[in-house]
N, C-alpha and C positions, 0 to 999 in steps of 0.2 A: 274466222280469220284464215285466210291461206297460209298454209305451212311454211312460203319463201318469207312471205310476211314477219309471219310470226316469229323467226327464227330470227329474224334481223331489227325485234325490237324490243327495245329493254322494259326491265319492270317500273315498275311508278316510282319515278324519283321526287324529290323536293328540293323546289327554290325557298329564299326564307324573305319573310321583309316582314319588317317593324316584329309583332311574335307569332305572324301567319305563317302556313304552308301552300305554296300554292305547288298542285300538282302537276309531273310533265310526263313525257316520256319521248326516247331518242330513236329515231329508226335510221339504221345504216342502208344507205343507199346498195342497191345490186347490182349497180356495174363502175361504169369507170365517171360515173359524175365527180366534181371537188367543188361543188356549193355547198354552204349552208343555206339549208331555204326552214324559216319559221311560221306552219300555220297557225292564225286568227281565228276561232271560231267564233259563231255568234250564237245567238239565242239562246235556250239555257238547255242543251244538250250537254253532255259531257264530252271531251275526249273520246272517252271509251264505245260511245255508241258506233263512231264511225267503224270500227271493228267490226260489227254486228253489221255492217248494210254493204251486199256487194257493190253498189258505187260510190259509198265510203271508203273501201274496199283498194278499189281501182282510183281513185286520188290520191289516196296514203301512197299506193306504189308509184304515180306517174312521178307526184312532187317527191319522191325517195331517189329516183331516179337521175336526179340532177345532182345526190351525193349523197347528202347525209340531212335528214328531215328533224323537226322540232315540234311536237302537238302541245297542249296545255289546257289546262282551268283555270281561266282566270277566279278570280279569289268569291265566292257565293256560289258556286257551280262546280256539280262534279265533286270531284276526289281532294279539292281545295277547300282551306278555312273559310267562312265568310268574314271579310274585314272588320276591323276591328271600330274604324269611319265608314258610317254609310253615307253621312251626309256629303263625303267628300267627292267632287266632278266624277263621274264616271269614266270620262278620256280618260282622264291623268293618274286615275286609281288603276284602272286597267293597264296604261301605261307602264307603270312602275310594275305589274306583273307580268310586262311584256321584257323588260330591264331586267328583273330578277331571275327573270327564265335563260336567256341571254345568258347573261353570266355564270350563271348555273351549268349550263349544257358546254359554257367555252365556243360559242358561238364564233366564228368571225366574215366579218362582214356577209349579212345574211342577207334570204331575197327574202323580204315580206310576203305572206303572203294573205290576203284576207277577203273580205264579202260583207256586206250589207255593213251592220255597226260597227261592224269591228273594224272599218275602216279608219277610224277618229283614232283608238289607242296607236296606230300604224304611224297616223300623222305627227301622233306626239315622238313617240318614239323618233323619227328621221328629223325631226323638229331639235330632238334632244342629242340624237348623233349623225349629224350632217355629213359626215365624213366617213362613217363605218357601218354604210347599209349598200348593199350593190345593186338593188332593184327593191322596186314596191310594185308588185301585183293586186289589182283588186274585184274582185265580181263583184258586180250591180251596187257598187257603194251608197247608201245616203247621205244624201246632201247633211249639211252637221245643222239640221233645224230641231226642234223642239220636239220628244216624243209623244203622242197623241194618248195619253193615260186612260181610253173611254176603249179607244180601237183596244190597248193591251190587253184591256180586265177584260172584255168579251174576248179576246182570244182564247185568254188562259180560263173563261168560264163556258167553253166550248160553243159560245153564240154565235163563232164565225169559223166557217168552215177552213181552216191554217193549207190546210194540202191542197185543197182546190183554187186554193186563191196563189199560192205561194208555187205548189210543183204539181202542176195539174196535168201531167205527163205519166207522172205516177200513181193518179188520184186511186185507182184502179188494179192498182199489180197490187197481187195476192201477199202478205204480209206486211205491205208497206207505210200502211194506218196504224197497223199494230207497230209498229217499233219505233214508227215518228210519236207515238203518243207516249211509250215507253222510253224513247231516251231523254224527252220532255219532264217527264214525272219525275225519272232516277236522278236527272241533271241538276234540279233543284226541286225545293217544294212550290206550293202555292206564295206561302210570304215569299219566299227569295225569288222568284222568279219576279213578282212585280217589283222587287225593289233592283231585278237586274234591269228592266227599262228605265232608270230614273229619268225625269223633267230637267231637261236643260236650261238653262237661268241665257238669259240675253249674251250676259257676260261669257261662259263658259262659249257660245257660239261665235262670238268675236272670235273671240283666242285660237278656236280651232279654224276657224276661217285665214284669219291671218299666218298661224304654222304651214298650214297646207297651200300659201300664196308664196311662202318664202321656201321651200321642198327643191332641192337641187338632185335629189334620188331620180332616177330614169322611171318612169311611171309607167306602167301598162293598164288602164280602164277596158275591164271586158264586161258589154253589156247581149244580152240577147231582146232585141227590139219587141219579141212576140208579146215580149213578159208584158202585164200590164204596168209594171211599176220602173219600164226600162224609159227614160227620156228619152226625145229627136235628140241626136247628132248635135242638134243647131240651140240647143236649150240645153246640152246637160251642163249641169251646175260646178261637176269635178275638173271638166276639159277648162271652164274659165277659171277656176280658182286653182290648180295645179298646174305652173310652166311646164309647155312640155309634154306633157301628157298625151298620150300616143292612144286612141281607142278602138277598139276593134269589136266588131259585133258578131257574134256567133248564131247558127242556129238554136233552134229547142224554142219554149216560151215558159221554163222554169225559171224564176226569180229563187232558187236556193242553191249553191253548189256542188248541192248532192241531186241535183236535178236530172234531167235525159240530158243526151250530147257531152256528158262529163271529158270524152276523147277529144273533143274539138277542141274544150278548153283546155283540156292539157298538153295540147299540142301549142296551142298559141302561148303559154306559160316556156313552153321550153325553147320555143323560137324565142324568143325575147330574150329569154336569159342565157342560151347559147349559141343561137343564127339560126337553129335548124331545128325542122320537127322530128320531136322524139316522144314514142308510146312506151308503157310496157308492152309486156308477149299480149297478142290477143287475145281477149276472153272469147271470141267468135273467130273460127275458121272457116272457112271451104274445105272439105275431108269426103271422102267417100266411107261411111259405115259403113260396117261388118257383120250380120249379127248368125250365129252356129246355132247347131242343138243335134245332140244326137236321138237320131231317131227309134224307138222303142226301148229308150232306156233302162223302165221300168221293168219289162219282158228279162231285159240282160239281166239287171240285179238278180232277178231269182234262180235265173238259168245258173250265173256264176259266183253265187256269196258275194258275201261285204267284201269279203278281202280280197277278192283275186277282180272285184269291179273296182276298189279303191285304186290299185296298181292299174288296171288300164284306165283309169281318169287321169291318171297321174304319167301317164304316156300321152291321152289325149290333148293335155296342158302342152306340156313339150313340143309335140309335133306343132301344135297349133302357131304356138309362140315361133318356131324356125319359117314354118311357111310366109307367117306375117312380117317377119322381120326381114327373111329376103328380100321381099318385095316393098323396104321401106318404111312397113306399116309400126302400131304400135298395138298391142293386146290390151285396152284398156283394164277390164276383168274378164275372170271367168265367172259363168254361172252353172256350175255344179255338172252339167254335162253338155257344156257349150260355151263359148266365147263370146265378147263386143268388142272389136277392133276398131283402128279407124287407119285410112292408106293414103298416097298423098293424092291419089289420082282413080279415076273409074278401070282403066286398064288394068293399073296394079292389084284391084281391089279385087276384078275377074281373075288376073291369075292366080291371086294367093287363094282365093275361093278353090279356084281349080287343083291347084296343088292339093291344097287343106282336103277335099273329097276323095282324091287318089291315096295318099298318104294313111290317111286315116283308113282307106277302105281296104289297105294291107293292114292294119291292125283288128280288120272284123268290125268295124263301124260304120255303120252308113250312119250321111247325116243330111241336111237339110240346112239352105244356107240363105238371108235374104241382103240384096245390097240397096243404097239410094247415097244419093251423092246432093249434099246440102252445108248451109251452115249450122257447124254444132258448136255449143255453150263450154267451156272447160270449166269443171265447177272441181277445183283442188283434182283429184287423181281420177276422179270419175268424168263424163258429159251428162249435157244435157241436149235439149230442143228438137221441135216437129223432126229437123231431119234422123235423128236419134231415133224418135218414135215410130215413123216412118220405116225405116231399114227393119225393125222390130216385127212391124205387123208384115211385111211383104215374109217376112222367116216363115209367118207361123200360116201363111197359104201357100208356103212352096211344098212340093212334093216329097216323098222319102226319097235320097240323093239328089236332087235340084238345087240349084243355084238359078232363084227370081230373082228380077231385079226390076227396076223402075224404068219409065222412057226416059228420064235423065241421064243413068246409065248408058243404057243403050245408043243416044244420044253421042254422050261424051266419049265414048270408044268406038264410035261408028269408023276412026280411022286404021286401027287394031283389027288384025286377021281374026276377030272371033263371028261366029254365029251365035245367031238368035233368034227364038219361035217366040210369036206373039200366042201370049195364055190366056188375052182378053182383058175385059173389063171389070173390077173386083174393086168391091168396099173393101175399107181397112178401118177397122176400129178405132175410134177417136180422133179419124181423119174426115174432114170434109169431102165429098165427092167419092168417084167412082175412078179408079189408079187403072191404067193399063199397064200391061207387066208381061214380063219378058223372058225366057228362059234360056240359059246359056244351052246349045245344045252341043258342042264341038267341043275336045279335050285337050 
């Protein structure tokens, strides 16, 4: 969990009904939102997984954003009792854990917010308080028909592939099997999870059909078309049986809410609910890296002991950090006898390089410096991605004193009084292709 995250959300509380706990927890919005927005989960994940997934991650904070957020376990899932009636409608039992949470947290007038199933407890719910809900949001709702008990048991007995059918986006990125399978297992067991699909009776489908025809709530239906399981426009079942119902279709072809394009929906989630689109801070920028290293370091240590190299590392931090920060930059880390910055621009990134080499070269340091200007990943206090990787390897072929850099660079300062010699054409380690690269030569 990210640390802004984290710090703005509480520990597991408890709603009570009949002699259940159903488990919540509250996250304080990070800016100036004054909504209450409550998410729906679905399937038998718990709460707590989406903690664990960075686009779980990045939904928790978009929907935080709008004020002050509400997660939960409904009651068989997760950190919650299982009900004490199972035979009892699943809407209405979920319902009631959707009420208990409410009141619990001191909710007032909340945005729904839900996906797939958990669209029916939403209905009851705005069914039950018509007057003290300020919006319903829903991804990819189902229609309130019958659940198919044959599709469920092969899910949950791994005969159908859930992630390639369901967020096929991500079928593929490295840990994302592993934790969909793991918040699936910790969320409930084998029995509780098939008695969280139960069989909808005729009856129970009237009822939800008719609450969600009488819903006076401002509706927002987001579907992504790619999905196999998204309806035409001209056929979805929600747009006729919800007045009103406003629907907007997104990229991606993920049918789950932690799917790809997570940004798009959260941007149409906060149009709706305040006129305008609103993100968190970026997980991807535009930045020019930085990456240092002093050269023959090892040679230094023995020439001047631990302790008289500790104190010039401990200059070399310092300098480093004022060159970067004149020029706007940030010093992500140090690594032991070198830095990873990142600056807002290629020019800045050239002079602070340029400073960083003079400066340093009055404390008896040469170094060796490599630049590339891309999108990087913010992952909590560190980065990531190719362009990260990128700046990395251009370091470790630059010369002792040079500052390499990439034609992007080169490029993007081309307006900037610097020079630059072409070094040629050069592999980079765990980059595709052959990089031309470029040396600053002028001070």
């Amino acid at each position: 969990m990210g640390a802004g995250l984290l710090s703005r959300t509480s520990e597991v509380r408890y709603a009570r009904i009949d002699e259940a706990h159903v488990a919540y927890r509250v996250i304080a919005g990070g800016g100036t939102g004054t909504h209450d927005v409550v998410l729906l989960g679905s399937g038998t994940a718990s709460m707590e997984a989406l903690f664990e997934d960075p686009v779980g991650v990045r939904l928790l904070e978009g929907l935080a954003g709008l004020g002050r957020l509400v997660v939960f376990d409904r009651r068989g899932i997760g950190l919650s009792d299982p009900p004490a009636d199972w035979d009892a409608p699943e809407s209405k039992r979920w319902g009631d854990d959707l009420g208990s949470v409410a009141a619990a947290a001191q909710v007032v007038r909340p945005v729904l917010v839900s996906s797939r199933a958990s669209w029916t407890p939403a209905v009851v719910y705005c069914d039950r308080h018509p007057h003290d809900v300020a919006a319903m949001v829903t991804f990819e709702p189902n229609a309130p028909l019958r659940t198919q008990p044959e599709v469920v048991r092969r899910q949950l007995a791994g005969d159908i592939d859930s992630i390639a059918l369901f967020c096929p986006s991500r079928a593929d990125e490295p840990g994302f099997r592993e934790w969909f399978t793991r918040a699936g297992r910790v969320g409930a067991s084998p029995a509780l999870a098939a008695r969280a699909y139960p069989v909808s009776s005729d009856h129970e489908v009237r009822e939800i059909e008719q609450a969600a025809s009488g819903i006076t709530v401002p509706t927002l239906v987001l579907r992504r078309p790619a999905s196999v399981f998204s309806p035409d426009r001209s056929s979805d079942p929600i747009l006729a049986l919800v007045p009103g119902a406003v629907r907007v279709d997104l990229p991606g072809e993920d049918g789950l809410v932690i799917g790809g394009e997570v940004d798009a929906l959260l941007a149409e989630v906060t149009r709706f609910v305040t006129g305008e689109h609103r993100l968190p801070a970026p997980e991807c920028a535009l930045a020019a890296v930085l990456f240092s290293d002093v050269v023959a370091s090892t040679e230094r240590v023995s020439a001047l002991g631990g302790e008289r190299w500790k104190r010039l590392l401990d200059r070399h931090d310092q300098v480093a950090r004022t060159c970067v920060g004149h020029r706007g930059g940030t010093v992500i880390k140090t690594t032991g006898d070198g830095i990873v910055a990142t600056l807002p621009s290629a020019i800045s990134a050239v002079r602070a390089a340029q400073e960083l080499r003079a400066a340093l070269g009055d404390e008896g340091l040469d170094v060796r410096v490599g630049l590339h200007v891309g999108d990087v990943d913010h992952r909590g206090d560190d980065i990531s991605g190719l362009a990260v990787n990128i700046a990395a390897r251009i370091m470790h072929v630059a010369a002792p004193g040079e500052i390499l850099v990439s034609s992007t660079v080169r490029l993007a300062a081309a307006a900037a009084p610097v020079q630059f010699q072409i070094r040629g054409q050069h592999p980079l380690k765990g980059v595709a292709g052959d990089w031309e690269l470029f040396a600053v030569t002028n001070t």
